[in-house]
C-alpha positions in Angstrom: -15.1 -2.6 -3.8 -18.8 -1.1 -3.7 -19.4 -3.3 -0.7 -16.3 -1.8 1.4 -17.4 1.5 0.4 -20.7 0.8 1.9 -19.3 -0.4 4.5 -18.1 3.2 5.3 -20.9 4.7 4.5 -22.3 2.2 7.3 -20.1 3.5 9.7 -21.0 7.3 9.2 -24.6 6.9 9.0 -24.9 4.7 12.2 -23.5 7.5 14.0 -26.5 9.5 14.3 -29.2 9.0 16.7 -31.3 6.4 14.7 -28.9 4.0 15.4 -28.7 4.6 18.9 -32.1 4.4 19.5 -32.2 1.0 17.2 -29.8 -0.1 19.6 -31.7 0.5 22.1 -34.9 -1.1 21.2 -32.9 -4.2 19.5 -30.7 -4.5 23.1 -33.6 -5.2 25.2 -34.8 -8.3 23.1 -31.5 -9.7 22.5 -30.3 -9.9 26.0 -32.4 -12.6 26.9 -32.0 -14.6 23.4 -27.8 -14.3 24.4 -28.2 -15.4 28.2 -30.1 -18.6 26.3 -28.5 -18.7 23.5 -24.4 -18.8 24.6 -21.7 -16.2 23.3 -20.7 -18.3 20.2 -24.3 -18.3 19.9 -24.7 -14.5 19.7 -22.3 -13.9 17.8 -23.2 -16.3 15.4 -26.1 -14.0 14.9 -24.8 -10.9 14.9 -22.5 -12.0 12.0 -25.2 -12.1 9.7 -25.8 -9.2 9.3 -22.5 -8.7 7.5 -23.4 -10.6 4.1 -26.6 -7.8 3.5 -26.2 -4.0 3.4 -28.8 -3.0 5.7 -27.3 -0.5 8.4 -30.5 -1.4 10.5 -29.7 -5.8 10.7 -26.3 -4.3 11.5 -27.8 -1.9 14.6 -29.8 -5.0 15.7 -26.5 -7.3 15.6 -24.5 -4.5 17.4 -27.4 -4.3 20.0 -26.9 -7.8 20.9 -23.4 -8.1 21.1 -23.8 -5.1 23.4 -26.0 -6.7 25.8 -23.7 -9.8 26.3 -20.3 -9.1 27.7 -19.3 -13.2 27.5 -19.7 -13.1 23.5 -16.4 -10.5 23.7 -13.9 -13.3 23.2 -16.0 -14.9 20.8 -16.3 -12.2 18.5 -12.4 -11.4 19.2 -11.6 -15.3 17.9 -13.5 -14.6 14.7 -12.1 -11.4 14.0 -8.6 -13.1 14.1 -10.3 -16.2 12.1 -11.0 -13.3 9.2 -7.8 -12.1 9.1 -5.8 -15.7 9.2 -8.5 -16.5 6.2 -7.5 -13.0 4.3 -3.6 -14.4 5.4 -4.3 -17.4 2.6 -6.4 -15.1 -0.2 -3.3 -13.0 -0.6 -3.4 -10.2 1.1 -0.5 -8.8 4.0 -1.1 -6.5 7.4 -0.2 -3.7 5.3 -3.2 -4.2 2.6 -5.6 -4.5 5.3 -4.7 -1.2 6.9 -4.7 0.4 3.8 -8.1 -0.9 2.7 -9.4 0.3 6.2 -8.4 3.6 6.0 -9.5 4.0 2.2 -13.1 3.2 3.5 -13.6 3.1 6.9 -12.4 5.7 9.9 -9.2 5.7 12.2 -11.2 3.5 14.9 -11.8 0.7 12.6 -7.9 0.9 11.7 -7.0 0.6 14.9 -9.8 -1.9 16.0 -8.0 -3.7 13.2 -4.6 -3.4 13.9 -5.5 -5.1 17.4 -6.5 -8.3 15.6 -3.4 -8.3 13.1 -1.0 -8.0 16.3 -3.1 -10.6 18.7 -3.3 -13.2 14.7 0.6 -12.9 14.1 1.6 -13.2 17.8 0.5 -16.8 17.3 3.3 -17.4 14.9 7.2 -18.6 15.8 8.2 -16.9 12.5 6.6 -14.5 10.3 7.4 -13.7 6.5 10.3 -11.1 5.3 8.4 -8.0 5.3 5.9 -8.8 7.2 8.1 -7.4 10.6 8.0 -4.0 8.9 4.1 -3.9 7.9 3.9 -4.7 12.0 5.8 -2.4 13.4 3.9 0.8 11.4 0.5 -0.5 12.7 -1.3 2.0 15.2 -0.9 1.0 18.6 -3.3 3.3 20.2 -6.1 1.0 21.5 -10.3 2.4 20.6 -12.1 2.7 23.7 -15.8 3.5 23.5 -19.1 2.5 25.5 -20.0 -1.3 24.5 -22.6 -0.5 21.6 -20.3 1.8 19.6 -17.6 -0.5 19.9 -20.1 -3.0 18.8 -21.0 -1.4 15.7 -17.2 -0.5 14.5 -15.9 -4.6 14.6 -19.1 -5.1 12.9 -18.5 -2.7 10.3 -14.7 -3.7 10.4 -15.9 -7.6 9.9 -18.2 -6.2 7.0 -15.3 -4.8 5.1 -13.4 -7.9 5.8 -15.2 -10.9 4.3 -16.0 -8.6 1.2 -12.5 -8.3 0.2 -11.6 -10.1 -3.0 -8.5 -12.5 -3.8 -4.9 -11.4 -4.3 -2.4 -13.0 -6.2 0.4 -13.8 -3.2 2.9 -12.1 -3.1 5.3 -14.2 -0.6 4.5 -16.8 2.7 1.6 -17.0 4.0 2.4 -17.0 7.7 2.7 -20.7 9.3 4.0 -22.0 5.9 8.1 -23.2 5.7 10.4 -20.0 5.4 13.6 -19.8 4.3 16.5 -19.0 7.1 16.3 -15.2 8.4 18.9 -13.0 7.2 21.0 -10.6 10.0 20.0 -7.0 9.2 19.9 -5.4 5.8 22.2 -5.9 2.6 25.0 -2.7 3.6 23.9 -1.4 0.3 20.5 -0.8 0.7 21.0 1.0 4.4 23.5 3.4 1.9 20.8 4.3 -0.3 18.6 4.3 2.7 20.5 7.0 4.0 21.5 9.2 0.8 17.8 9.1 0.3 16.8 10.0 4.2 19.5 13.1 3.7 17.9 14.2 0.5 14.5 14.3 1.9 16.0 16.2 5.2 18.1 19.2 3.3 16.7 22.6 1.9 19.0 22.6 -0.8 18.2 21.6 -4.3 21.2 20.8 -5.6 22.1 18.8 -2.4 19.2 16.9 -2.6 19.8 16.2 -6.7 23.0 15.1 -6.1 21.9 12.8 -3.1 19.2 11.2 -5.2 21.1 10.5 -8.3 23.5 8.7 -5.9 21.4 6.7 -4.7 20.2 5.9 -8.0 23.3 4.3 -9.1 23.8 2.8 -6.2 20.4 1.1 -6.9 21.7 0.9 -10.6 25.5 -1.0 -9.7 23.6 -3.2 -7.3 21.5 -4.4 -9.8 24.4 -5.0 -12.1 26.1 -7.2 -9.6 23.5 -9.1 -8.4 23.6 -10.0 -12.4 26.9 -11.1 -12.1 26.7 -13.2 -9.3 23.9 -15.1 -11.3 25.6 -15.1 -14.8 28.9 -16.7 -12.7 26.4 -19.2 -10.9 23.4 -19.5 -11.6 20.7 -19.6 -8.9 17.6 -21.2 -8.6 16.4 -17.9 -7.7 13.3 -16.6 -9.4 11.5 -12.8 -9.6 9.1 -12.2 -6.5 6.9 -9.4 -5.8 5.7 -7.2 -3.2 2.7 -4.2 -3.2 3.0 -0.7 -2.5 0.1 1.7 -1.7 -0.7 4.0 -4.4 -3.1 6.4 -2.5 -4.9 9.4 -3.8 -5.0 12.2 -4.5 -3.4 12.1 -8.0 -3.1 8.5 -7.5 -2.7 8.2 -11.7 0.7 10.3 -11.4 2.2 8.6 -8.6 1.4 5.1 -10.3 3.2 6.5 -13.1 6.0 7.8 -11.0 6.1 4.2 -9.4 6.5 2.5 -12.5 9.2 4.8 -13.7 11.4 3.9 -11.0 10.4 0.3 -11.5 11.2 -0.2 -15.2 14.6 1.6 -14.5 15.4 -0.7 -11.8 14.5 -3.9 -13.8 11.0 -4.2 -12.8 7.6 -4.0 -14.0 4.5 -2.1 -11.7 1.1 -3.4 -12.1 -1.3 -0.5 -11.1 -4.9 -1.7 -9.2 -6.7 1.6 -9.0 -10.0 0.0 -7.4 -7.8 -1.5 -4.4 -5.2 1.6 -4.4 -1.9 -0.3 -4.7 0.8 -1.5 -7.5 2.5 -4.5 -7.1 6.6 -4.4 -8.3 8.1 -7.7 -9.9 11.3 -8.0 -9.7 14.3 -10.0 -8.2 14.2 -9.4 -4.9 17.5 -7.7 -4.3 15.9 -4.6 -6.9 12.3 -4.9 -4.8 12.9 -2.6 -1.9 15.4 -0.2 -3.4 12.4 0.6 -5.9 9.8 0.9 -2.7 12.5 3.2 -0.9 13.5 5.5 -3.8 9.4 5.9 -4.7 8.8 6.7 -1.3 11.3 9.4 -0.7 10.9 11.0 -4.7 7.1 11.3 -3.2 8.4 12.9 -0.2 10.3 15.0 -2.4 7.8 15.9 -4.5 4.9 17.1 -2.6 7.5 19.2 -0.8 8.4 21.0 -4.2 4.4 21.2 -4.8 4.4 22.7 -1.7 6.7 25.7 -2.7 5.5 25.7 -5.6 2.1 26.6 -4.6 3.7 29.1 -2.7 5.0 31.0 -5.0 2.1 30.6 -7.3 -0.1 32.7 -3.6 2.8 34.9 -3.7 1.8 36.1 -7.6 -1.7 36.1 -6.9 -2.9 33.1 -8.4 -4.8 30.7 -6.4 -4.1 26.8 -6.2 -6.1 24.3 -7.9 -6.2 20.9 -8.6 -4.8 20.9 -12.2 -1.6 22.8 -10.8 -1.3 19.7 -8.5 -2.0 17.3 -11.5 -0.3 18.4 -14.0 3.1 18.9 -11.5 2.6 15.5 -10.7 2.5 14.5 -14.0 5.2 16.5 -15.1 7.2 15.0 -12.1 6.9 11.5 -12.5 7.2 11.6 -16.8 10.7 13.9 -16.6 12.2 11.3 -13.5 11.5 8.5 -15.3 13.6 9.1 -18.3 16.5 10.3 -15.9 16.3 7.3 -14.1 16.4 4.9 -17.1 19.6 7.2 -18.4 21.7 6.3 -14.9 20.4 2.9 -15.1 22.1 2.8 -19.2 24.9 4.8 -17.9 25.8 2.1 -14.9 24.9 -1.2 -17.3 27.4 0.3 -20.3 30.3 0.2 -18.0 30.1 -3.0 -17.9 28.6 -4.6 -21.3 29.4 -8.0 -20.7 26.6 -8.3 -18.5 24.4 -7.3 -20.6 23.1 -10.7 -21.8 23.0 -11.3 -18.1 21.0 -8.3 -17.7 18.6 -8.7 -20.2 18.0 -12.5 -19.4 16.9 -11.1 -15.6 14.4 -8.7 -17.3 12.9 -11.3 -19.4 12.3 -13.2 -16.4 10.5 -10.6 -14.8 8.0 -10.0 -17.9 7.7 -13.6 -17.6 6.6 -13.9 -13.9 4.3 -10.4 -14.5 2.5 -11.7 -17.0 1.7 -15.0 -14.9 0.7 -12.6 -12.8 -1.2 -10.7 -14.5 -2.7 -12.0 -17.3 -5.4 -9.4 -18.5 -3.6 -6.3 -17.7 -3.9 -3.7 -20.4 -1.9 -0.5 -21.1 -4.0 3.0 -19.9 -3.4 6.6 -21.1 -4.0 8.9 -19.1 -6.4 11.9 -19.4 -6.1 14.7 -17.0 -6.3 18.5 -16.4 -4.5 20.1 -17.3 -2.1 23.2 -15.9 0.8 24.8 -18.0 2.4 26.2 -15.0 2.0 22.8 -12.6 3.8 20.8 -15.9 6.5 23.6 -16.0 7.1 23.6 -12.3 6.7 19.4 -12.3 9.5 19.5 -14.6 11.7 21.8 -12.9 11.0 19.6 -9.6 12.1 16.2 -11.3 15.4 18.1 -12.8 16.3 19.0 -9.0 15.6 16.2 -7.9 18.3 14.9 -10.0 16.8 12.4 -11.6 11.2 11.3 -15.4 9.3 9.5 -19.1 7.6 10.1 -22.6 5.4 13.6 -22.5 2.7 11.3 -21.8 2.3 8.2 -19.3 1.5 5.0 -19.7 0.7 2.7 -17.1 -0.3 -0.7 -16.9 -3.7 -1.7 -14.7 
């Protein structure tokens, strides 16, 4: 992702005045060229300078733009022409925000989530998901004076066409979807909630004891979605979905991530250059995984955050190994407490066991269709005896951790 970081770097470094006065000296010349030219004209031209990495073509590009007010649409049409093409390479609304914010500034995110609402609105039906990635884009609108705006859908439309392929992970919108389904399963809005109240409450042991419920509620739905297929089997095969895996200590909470994937019957695939994992599974264990990662984050960096605490109240400063190594320590000690409620719930009933087992080899299958090349990472970090310690005392709370060491697969 060089060129998206560049792309950021673009951003900062045109903010100065040698841009504006590029601008200024560009805007003169180009005005007449756009009045001859046309809009789709201009901004033909202006998106050129988004296949080289000099910040000065891009000044020249935003200059133009600038100087002809009837190009606006035209440059608003190709904005939502990137995005429809990024739509059929893989990628979702929530990727492109994420990629946004990793290397460019709030204004291009919300530059950007402009185009993802005005590209879907064309649509009768979007995919499952997709509703949810909408609704958490910004909806504050950038206002700025014409060049500036200029610059930040250049740089936006720089980032954009230097994105790579994804392997899909669902519909692209437009294609044939299957019938919409009323609400949420009433399982998953229980463990919605026990997990909501754990993150809300003060108290440890509340909190543990909220979190391991919703564990094997995760765990029992699991077991009878493997039921229903062992009594009639369904053409139904593992699917996939990516969650953001963002720094800092971005190698922990992959590890945490796949902890709660492998004891919920699915494999994580860490990307660390594009700062997600994507979860294979059946789809029924697919967003239980992404809500019980989310809220033993949550958790987490609020027992960090005491932890830290007390570590100022002794004298001792924070640092950045503390933070590791808790982290560390967090996600290794929840992942073997998850895998023992997952055994716990699956021995209660061992005749779905083959059943079981036949779901998981399914969802190796599909991963490593997926992912062909991945390869199995140790990894190396700081490391704090009194962050592990208080990592490990922060995963017992929470009432649900792995090996002394992680492993993840990238």
């Amino acid at each position: 992702m060089s060129g998206g970081r560049r792309a950021g770097k673009g951003a900062g470094d045109a903010g100065g005045g040698r841009r504006t006065g590029a601008g200024q000296g560009a805007g003169s010349a180009g005005a007449g060229d756009a009045g001859r030219a046309g809009p789709a004209a201009t901004v033909e031209e202006a998106l050129k300078a988004l296949y080289g990495n000099d910040d000065r073509a891009l000044d020249t590009a935003a200059s133009l733009l600038a100087a002809d007010p009837s190009a606006d649409a035209e440059l608003s049409r190709r904005g939502e022409e990137f995005v429809r093409s990024l739509w059929a390479r893989g990628w979702q609304p929530a990727d492109l925000v994420r990629m946004a914010r990793r290397e460019l500034s709030d204004e291009h995110v919300r530059l950007l989530s402009g185009i993802v609402r005005a590209e879907t609105a064309r649509y009768e039906r979007l995919p499952h998901r997709w509703g949810a990635q909408l609704d958490a884009l910004d909806q504050d609108v950038w206002t700025a004076d014409r060049f500036s705006y200029a610059t930040g859908v250049l740089e936006l439309y720089r980032l954009l066409v230097r994105l790579p392929r994804l392997d899909a992970v669902g519909p692209v919108p437009g294609e044939p979807l299957p019938p919409p389904v009323a609400g949420e399963p009433r399982t998953l809005s229980k463990i919605r909630a026990l997990l909501a109240k754990a993150e809300a409450t003060t108290y440890a042991e509340e909190a543990e004891a909220l979190t391991a419920k919703a564990q094997e509620l995760m765990a029992r739905h699991s077991l009878d979605e493997a039921s229903l297929a062992a009594g009639a089997p369904s053409p139904e095969t593992p699917g996939a979905i990516r969650i953001g895996v963002d720094a800092p200590y971005e190698q922990a909470k992959a590890i945490l991530l796949d902890a709660v994937a492998t004891a919920n019957h699915c494999r994580a695939v860490w990307n660390e250059g594009l700062g997600f994992s994507t979860v294979v599974g059946f789809e029924a264990d697919l967003d239980p995984v992404e809500l019980l990662y989310t809220s033993l984050l949550v958790q987490g960096t609020a027992a960090m955050t005491r932890a830290e605490a007390e570590q100022r109240a002794g004298g001792r400063k924070r640092t950045k190994s503390f933070r590791q190594s808790f982290f560390l320590a967090y996600a290794n000690r929840l992942g073997a407490r998850l895998s023992a409620t997952s055994r716990r719930v699956a021995a209660e009933a061992p005749t779905l066991l083959p059943a079981l087992a036949t779901r998981e080899v399914a969802v190796t299958t599909r991963t490593d269709e997926l992912f062909p090349e991945t390869r199995t990472s140790r990894v190396r970090a700081a490391w704090d005896e009194a962050g592990w310690s208080h990592g490990t005392s922060a995963a017992d709370r929470a009432g649900l951790g792995a090996p002394p060491r992680g492993e993840i697969r990238s």
